[in-house]
Each structure stands twice: as C-alpha cells, then as structure tokens.
N, C-alpha and C positions, 0 to 999 in steps of 0.2 A: 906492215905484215905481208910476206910474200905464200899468196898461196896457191896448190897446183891441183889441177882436179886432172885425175887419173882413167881417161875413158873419158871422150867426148861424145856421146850418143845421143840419146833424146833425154837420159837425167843428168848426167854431165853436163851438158850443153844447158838446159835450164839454168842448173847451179851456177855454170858463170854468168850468165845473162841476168839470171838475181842478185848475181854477186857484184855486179860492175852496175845496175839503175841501184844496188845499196850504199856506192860510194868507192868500193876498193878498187883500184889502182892497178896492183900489180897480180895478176892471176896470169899464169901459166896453165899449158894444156901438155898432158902426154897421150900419146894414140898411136897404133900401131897402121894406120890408113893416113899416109900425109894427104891425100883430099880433105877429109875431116879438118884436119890441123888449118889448112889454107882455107877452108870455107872459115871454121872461127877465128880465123885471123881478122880474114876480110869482114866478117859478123864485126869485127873490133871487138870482143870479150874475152880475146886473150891478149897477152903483148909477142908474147912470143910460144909456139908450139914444137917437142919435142917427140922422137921415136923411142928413147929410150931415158932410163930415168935418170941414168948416171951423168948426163948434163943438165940436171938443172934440181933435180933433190938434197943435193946438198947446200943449197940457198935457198931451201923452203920453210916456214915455220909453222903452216898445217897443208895436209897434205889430204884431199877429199877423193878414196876411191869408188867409182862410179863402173866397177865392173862385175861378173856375176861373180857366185860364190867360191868356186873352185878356180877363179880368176887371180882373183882377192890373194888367196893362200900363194901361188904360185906366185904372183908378181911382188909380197912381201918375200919371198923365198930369194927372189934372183933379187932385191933392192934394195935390202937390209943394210948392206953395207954403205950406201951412197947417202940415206938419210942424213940430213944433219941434226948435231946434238939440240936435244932437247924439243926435236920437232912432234906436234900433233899432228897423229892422224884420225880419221872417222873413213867411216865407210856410207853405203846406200842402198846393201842389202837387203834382203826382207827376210833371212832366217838368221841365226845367230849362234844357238847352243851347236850345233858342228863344227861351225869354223872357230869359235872363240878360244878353244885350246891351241889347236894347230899355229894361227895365227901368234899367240901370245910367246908360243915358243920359239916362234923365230925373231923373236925383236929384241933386241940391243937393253941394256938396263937403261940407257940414257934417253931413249925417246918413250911417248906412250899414245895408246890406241883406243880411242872414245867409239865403241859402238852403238852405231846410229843408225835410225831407220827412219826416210821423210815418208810418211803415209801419203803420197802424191805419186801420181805418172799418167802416162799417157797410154794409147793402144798403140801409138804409130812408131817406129823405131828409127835412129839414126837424127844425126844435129837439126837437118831443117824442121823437125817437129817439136825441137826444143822452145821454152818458153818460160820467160821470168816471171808468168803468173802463175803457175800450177803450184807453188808454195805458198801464197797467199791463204792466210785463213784454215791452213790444214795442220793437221797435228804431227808431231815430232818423238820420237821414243830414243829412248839411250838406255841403253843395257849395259850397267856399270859390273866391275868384273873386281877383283881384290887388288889387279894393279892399278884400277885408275883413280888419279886424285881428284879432288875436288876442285881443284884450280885448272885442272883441262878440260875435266865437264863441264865446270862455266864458262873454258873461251869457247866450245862446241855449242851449248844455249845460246850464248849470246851472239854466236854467228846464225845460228838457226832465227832467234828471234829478230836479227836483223833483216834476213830477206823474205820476212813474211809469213814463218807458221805462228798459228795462233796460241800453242799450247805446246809445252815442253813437259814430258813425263819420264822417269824414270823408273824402269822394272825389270827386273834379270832375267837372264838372256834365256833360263828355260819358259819364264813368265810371258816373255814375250813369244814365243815361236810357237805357243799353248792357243794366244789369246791372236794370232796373226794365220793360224791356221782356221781361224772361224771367222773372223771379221775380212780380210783379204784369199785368202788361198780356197776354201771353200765357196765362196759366192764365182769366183772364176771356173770351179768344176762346174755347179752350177748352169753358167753361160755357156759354158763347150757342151753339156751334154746336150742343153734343152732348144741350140741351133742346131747340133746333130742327128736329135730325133725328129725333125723334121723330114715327111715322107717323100717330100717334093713335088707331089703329086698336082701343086700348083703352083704360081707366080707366087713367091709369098711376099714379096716387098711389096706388092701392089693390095696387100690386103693387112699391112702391118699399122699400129697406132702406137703412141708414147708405151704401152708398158711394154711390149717387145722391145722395141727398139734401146729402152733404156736397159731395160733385164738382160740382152746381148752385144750391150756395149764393149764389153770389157773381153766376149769369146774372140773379137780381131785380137791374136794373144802372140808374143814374142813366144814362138816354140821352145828355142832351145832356152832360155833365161827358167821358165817356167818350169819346165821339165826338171831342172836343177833343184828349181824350191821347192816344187812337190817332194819329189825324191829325198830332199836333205831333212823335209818336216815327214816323212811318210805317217810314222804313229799318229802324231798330232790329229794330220789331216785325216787317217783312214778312223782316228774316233770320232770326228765332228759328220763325216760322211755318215757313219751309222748312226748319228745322232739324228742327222736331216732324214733321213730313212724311215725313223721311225715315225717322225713327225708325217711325213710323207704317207706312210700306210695308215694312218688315221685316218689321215683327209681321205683318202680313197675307201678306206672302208663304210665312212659315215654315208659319202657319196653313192658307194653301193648300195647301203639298205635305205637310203629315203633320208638319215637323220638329220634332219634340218636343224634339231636343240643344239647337236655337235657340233654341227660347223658353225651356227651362231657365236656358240664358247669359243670355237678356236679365233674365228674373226675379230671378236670383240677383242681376244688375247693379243695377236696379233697388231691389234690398232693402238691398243694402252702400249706397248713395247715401243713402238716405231712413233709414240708420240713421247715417249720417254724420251729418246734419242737426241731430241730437240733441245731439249732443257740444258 
C-alpha cells in the first residue's frame, strides 16, 4: 500500500514516523518547502518527497492530508484530478462540519474521503518537532458522511489503530465540532487568555509550579492554524465560552461573599468529574 501524507509539519511528520516504526514501506511526502521534503528524507520516513501532487498521487492508495482547513478544500480543488482511482483519503483537521461539503463536492465518484481527527499535537510547529510517540494511547475520531463506506473506514481504523491510538470512535461531523469546541478549542482560549492576563508586574517564571505551567501549556499556540479553527467552529466555541463564564461568576461570587458551602460543592463537583475522566 503506497501512502502519501500531504503537509510535512509537526503532525505530518509524526504520521510518517508512526507510519515507517509500524512497518510501512512506502510513504511519500508532498510540501510546498523542499527543506521540509529533504530533512524527511534524510529523517528516512519518506522514500521520496514531492512539490506538487501531480507526480506522485496518482500511485497512491491513501492519501493522509496534514494541512489547515482552508488548505484542505483548496489543495483537493487543484488535485482532484491526479488522484488515482479508488484512492483513500482522511484528513487531521480538528473541525469538520465547514469543510465536509465543500470538500465532498470536489471529489471524483471513484475515490472517497474518511474524515479524521488524531486528538494528539504538539505546541511546537514544523518537522523537527515531529514524533511517532504523540499517537500512542490517544484517541481517534472519524466523522462518517453518507459517502463513506464502511470498508474505507476500516482501512482508516485500522491504519489509526496501527500507529498507536488507543480508541477509535465514530460521530458526525456536527457531533464532533460540538463536542471539539469544549474538550480542545475552549481549554486553548482558556490558556491564551489566562497567560495574557498576566500584569507582569513580576518575573513570573521564577514564581511558577505544575499547575501553571501545565494550564499554559498549550497558550505556546500555532497562530494562524488556530485562528482558522476558532473562526470555522465560532458558534460552537462562542457557546461553551458562555458556558465557562458562567461557571466562572459563581466561583467569584461565592468568593466574594465568604461562601465556603459553595465552593466546597463546586470543588467536590469538580473532583468526581475529573476522576470520572479516568475510568
């Protein structure tokens, strides 16, 4: 099976370095940066790296794009034609219900498009942060659509379950971009806002312990990718924001008049949730 991942960055680059300690062979890279291309050459996780897609997509039989959303739509626009018959593709976006028409409309009747999301990444951008551990033990979604069969979904599982996620779920594409604007995209507002309320008024690294440090892990943030997701999920996101809000003026109002019973409840709430998690 000849497969090409589309974007060699920090999740692209992963993907083939998961893909080649899983056993596969022949993986291809396309990039519009031939630095890129020659470092995962040299990396050894690709065999060969291209600029454009018309040499080498139509010898592929899945096809892994690893670029932003509005990337995604345009590069199936200009590629369409070069696919070869019957090839899978998946993607590694993190929103769905915007692109999933667009996309669907520019594809060929004889290929088809498994949307995918590895709940996995890094803060750091570009190949040398790439890594074929960041798939291990992390979960995996696919947003099935009325074109896809069931026999591309399971060569997409079972390439997923190959390099390491632990869990493969399926749930459509409004489900997911619902349930992706609270679990991922909201915990990142979160981190931007609450290192930018920071008055500076001191050294703060010199006075930081594990929960900062872990709570602003994720504000080091790929601007423009980001800016995409927000924007593409806005409703999503701007309901789960009002939702932390409100949670948020609780805790501050309890705080203001003294109620110790309150924040007790909300703590204890709090602790049973995040020990749920676990299970």
């Amino acid at each position: 099976m000849k497969i090409c991942i589309v974007g060699l960055g920090v999740i692209g680059g992963s993907y083939a370095l998961a893909l080649k300690e899983a056993g596969y062979k022949e993986v291809y890279g396309i990039d519009n940066d031939t630095e890129t291309l020659k470092t995962a050459k040299e990396m050894g996780i690709i065999i060969e790296g291209f600029t454009s897609g018309g040499e080498i997509l139509n010898e592929c039989d899945v096809v892994i794009l690893s670029l932003y959303p509005n990337s995604i739509i345009n590069f199936i626009r200009d590629n369409e034609k070069y696919l070869k018959h019957g090839a899978v593709l998946t993607d590694a976006t993190g929103i769905k219900e915007s692109i999933v028409d667009k996309i669907e409309k520019c594809l060929r009747d004889d290929v088809e498009f498994v949307f995918g999301h590895p709940m996995a990444g890094r803060e750091k951008k570009g190949i040398l942060f790439a890594s074929g551990e960041v798939f291990k033990g992390a979960n995996y979604i696919i947003t099935p659509t009325e074109r896809t069969s069931e026999q591309a979904m399971s060569m997409i599982e079972k390439l997923a379950y190959s390099i390491g996620f632990r869990r493969v779920t399926r749930i459509s594409p409004v489900e997911h971009d619902a349930l992706i604007a609270f679990t991922s995209q909201l915990p990142h507002v979160l981190a931007v806002a609450l290192i930018n309320s920071d008055d500076e008024k001191y050294d703060t690294g010199k006075f930081i312990g594990d929960s900062y440090r872990e709570l602003t892990r994720i504000s080091n943030i790929n601007g423009p990718l980001w800016t995409e997701l927000f924007l593409h999920n806005k409703k999503n996101l701007l309901h789960c924001i009002d939702n932390f809000e409100n949670q948020l003026d609780m805790l501050k109002k309890s705080i203001k008049e003294n109620d110790a019973e309150s924040l007790k409840d909300m703590f204890e709430k709090s602790s049973s949730r995040r020990e749920m998690l676990e299970l």
